[in-house]
C-alpha positions as CSV (number, residue, x, y, z in Angstrom):
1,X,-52.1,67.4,-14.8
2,X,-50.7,67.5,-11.2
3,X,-53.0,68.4,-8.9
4,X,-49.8,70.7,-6.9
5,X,-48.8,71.9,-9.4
6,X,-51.6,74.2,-10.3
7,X,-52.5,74.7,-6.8
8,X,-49.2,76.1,-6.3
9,X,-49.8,78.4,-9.9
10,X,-53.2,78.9,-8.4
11,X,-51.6,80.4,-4.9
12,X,-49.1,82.1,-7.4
13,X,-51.7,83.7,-9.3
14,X,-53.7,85.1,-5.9
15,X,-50.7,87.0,-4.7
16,X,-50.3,88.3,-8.1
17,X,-53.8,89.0,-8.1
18,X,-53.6,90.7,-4.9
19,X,-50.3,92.8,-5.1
20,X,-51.7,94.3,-8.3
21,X,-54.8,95.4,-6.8
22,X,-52.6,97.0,-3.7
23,X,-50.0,98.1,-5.8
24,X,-52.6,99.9,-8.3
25,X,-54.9,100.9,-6.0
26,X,-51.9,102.8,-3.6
27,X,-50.1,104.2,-7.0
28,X,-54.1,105.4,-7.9
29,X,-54.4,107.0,-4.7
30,X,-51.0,108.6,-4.7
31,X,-51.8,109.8,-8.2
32,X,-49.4,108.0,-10.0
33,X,-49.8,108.1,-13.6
34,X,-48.6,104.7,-14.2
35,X,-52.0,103.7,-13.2
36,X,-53.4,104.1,-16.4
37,X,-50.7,103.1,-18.5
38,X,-51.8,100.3,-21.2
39,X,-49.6,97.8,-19.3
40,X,-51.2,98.7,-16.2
41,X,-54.5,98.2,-17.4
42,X,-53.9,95.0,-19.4
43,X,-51.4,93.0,-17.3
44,X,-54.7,92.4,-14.4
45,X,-56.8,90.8,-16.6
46,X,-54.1,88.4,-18.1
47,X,-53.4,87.8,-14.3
48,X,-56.7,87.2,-13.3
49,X,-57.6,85.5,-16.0
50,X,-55.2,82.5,-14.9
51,X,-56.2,82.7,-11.7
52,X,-59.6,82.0,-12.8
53,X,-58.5,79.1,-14.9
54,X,-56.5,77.6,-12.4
55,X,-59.5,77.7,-9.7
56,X,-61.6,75.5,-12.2
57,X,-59.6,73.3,-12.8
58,X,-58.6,72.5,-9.5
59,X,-62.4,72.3,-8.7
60,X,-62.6,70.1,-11.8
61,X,-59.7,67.9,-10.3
62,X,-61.2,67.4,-7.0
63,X,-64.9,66.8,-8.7
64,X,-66.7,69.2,-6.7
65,X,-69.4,71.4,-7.6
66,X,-69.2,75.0,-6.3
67,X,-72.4,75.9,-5.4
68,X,-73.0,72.1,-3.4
69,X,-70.0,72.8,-1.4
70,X,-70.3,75.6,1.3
71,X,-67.0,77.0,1.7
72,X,-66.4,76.7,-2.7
73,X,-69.4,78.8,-2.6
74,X,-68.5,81.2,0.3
75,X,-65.5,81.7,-1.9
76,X,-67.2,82.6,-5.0
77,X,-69.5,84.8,-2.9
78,X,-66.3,86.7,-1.6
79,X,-65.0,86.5,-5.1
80,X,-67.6,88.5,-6.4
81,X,-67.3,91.0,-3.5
82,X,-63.2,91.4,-4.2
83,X,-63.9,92.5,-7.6
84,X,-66.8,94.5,-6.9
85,X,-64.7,96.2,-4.1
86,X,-61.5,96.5,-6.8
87,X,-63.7,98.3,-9.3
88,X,-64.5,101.0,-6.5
89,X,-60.7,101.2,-5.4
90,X,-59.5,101.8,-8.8
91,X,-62.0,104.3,-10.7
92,X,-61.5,108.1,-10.4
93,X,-64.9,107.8,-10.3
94,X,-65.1,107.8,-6.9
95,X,-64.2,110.0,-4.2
96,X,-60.6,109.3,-2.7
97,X,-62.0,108.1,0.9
98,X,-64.3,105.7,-0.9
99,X,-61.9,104.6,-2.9
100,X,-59.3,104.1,0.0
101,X,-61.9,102.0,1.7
102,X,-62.9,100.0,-1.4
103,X,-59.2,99.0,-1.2
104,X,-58.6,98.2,2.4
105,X,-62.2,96.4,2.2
106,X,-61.0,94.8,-0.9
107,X,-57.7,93.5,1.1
108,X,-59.7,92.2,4.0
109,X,-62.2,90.0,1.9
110,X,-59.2,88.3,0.2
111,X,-57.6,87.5,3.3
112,X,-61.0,85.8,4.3
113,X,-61.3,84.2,1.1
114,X,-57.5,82.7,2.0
115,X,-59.0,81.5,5.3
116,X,-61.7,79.8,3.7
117,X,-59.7,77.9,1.6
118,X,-57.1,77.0,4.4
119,X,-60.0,76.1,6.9
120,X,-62.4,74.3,4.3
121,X,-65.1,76.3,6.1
122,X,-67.6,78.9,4.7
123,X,-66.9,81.4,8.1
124,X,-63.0,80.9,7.8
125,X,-61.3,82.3,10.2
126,X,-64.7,83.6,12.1
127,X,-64.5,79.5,12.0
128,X,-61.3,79.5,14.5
129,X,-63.2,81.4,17.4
């Protein structure tokens, strides 16, 4: 496979990734019901699911392993933390202010994790200054 061409679906797949989370996670706050239509709760995981697919394959194309490689891991670490964060934002669990936060925090790590990949280094753009 070309090595472009699912780093650009890859790319494709993050902003996907990323305007759902804002989209769902505004809409949630807003009290939308759309939020927990079928579609709204199935379409993520078929999203992030290709995301996730894409991201080992590239790291199968370029033979590196994850957790020897200091900004592959940083990104896994921040992976983890985007989800963990997107759980918060999206359950009526929570309280509205915690769930506001979950989502801005949520917006911020993914931009890091962009960094990270852009810079190749584990502080991404905290790398730059």
């Amino acid at each position: 496979m070309d090595y472009l061409a699912i780093r650009s679906f890859h790319e494709s797949a993050v902003a996907l990734s990323v305007t759902g989370l804002a989209a769902r996670a505004g809409a949630g706050l807003a009290g939308a019901p759309w939020v927990r239509a079928r579609w709204a709760r199935t379409l993520p995981h078929v999203v992030d699911t290709a995301l996730l697919v894409s991201a080992v394959m590239l790291v199968t194309m370029l033979g590196a392993n994850p957790f020897a490689t200091p900004w592959l891991l940083a990104k896994l670490c921040g992976l983890v933390a985007y989800i963990g964060l997107g759980v918060v934002a999206l359950r009526p669990g929570f309280t509205r202010g915690t769930r506001a936060a979950a989502a801005v925090a949520a917006l911020l790590v993914v931009g890091w994790i962009v960094s990270v990949a852009f810079t190749k280094s584990p502080l991404g753009v905290f790398s730059l200054l």
